[in-house]
N, C-alpha and C positions, 0 to 999 in steps of 0.2 A: 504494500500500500504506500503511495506516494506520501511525505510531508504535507504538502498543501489539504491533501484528504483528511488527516488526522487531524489537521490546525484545523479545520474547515467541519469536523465533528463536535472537537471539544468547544468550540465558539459558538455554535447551537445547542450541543446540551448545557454549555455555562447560560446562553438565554435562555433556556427553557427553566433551569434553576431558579434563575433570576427575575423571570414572569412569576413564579411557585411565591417567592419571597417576597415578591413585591406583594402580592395577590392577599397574601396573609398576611402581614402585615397593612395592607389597608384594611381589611376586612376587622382586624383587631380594633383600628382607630374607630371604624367607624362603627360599631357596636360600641364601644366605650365610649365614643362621646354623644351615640346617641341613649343609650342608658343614664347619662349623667342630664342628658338636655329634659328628658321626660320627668326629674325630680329635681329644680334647682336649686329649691332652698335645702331639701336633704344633701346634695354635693356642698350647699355653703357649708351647713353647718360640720359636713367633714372636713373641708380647708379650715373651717375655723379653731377648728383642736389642735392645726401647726403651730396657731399665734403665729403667723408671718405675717400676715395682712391686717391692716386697719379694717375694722367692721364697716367700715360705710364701701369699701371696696369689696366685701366676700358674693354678696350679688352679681354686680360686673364679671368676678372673675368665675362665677359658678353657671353665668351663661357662654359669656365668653369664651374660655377655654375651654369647653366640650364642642364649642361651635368649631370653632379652629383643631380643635382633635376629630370630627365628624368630615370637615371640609381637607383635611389634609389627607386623611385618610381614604373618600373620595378621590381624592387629585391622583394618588397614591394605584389604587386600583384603574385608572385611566387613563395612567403614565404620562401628568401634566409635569407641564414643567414648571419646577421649582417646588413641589410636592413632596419629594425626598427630601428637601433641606430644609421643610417644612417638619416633615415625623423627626428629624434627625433634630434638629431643636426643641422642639416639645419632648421628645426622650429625655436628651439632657435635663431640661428643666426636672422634668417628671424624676427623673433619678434622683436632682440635686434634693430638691423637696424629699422624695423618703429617704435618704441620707442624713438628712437632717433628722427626720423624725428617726431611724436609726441611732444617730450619735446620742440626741437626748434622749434615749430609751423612751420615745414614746409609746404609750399600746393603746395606738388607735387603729381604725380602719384606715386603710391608704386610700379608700375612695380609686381606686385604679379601672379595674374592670365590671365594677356593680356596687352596688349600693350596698351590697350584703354579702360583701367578704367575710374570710375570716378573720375574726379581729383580735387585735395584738401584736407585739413587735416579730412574732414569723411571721404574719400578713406582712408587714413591710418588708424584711427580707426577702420573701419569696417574691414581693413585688420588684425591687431591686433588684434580685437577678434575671429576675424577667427583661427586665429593661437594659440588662447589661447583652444580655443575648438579641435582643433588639437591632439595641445600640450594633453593635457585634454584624448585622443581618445585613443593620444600612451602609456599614461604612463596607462590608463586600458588594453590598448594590453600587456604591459608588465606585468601587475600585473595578467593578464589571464595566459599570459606562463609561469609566475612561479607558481601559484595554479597548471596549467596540468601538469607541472614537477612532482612535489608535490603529486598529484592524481596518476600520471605513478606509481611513489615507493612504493603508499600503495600499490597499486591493484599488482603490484612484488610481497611487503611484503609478500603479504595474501595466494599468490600463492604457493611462499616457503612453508609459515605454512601449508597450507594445502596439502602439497607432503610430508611435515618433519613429 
């Protein structure tokens, strides 16, 4: 079997991984932040157990950020652009937040994927690692879309050459 057939395999089954990952990944956003949009004041009063937020802001952020977790998520399953770097900052956040609540041994609900987790500081680890395999998921999405860039130019390259 020729090189270009082998490179020419692994570069569609790395997309076809890569559609799997995306896929799941959206599908997780957007079930979590539509489960957080359908209860907002129950999502506030979960941000409110961080004590990160001034209470006149737990509203805003109990619509808001399931909205932008719902829409990213979205973007995400439809392979818009800017959607990845969308989940991939919301992750962060999301991690930085039960980290916190990690360090200060809090035992609340992480509020992450329902309303009615398990609550206690292994709901927030488990959430955490959740989000570190995520985190983990996005940054080989993105390390796929810059090798397919990358692959697009030779296979241009070569095209040229062989019309030149």
């Amino acid at each position: 079997m020729s090189e270009s057939c082998t490179i020419t395999k692994r570069v569609v089954l790395s997309d076809q991984i890569c559609c799997i990952a995306r896929l799941i990944i959206g599908f997780i956003f957007i079930y979590a932040g539509f489960i957080k949009l359908t209860d907002p004041q129950a999502f506030a009063r979960l941000i409110s157990q961080y004590d990160i937020l001034p209470d006149v802001m737990l509203v805003p952020f109990a619509v808001g950020l399931p909205l932008l977790e719902f829409l990213a998520g979205l973007g995400l399953v439809f392979n818009l652009r800017g959607s990845l770097a969308a989940v991939l900052i919301l992750l962060l956040i999301f991690s930085s937040v039960v980290g916190y609540g990690i360090l200060n041994n809090l035992k609340i609900d992480c509020g992450c994927l329902s309303l009615d987790e398990i609550r206690g500081l292994s709901s927030l680890k488990q959430a955490f690692y959740r989000d570190m395999v995520m985190i983990a998921a996005v940054l080989f999405l993105f390390i796929q879309r810059l090798r397919s860039r990358s692959w697009d130019r030779r296979m241009k390259n070569n095209k040229k050459e062989e019309v030149g």
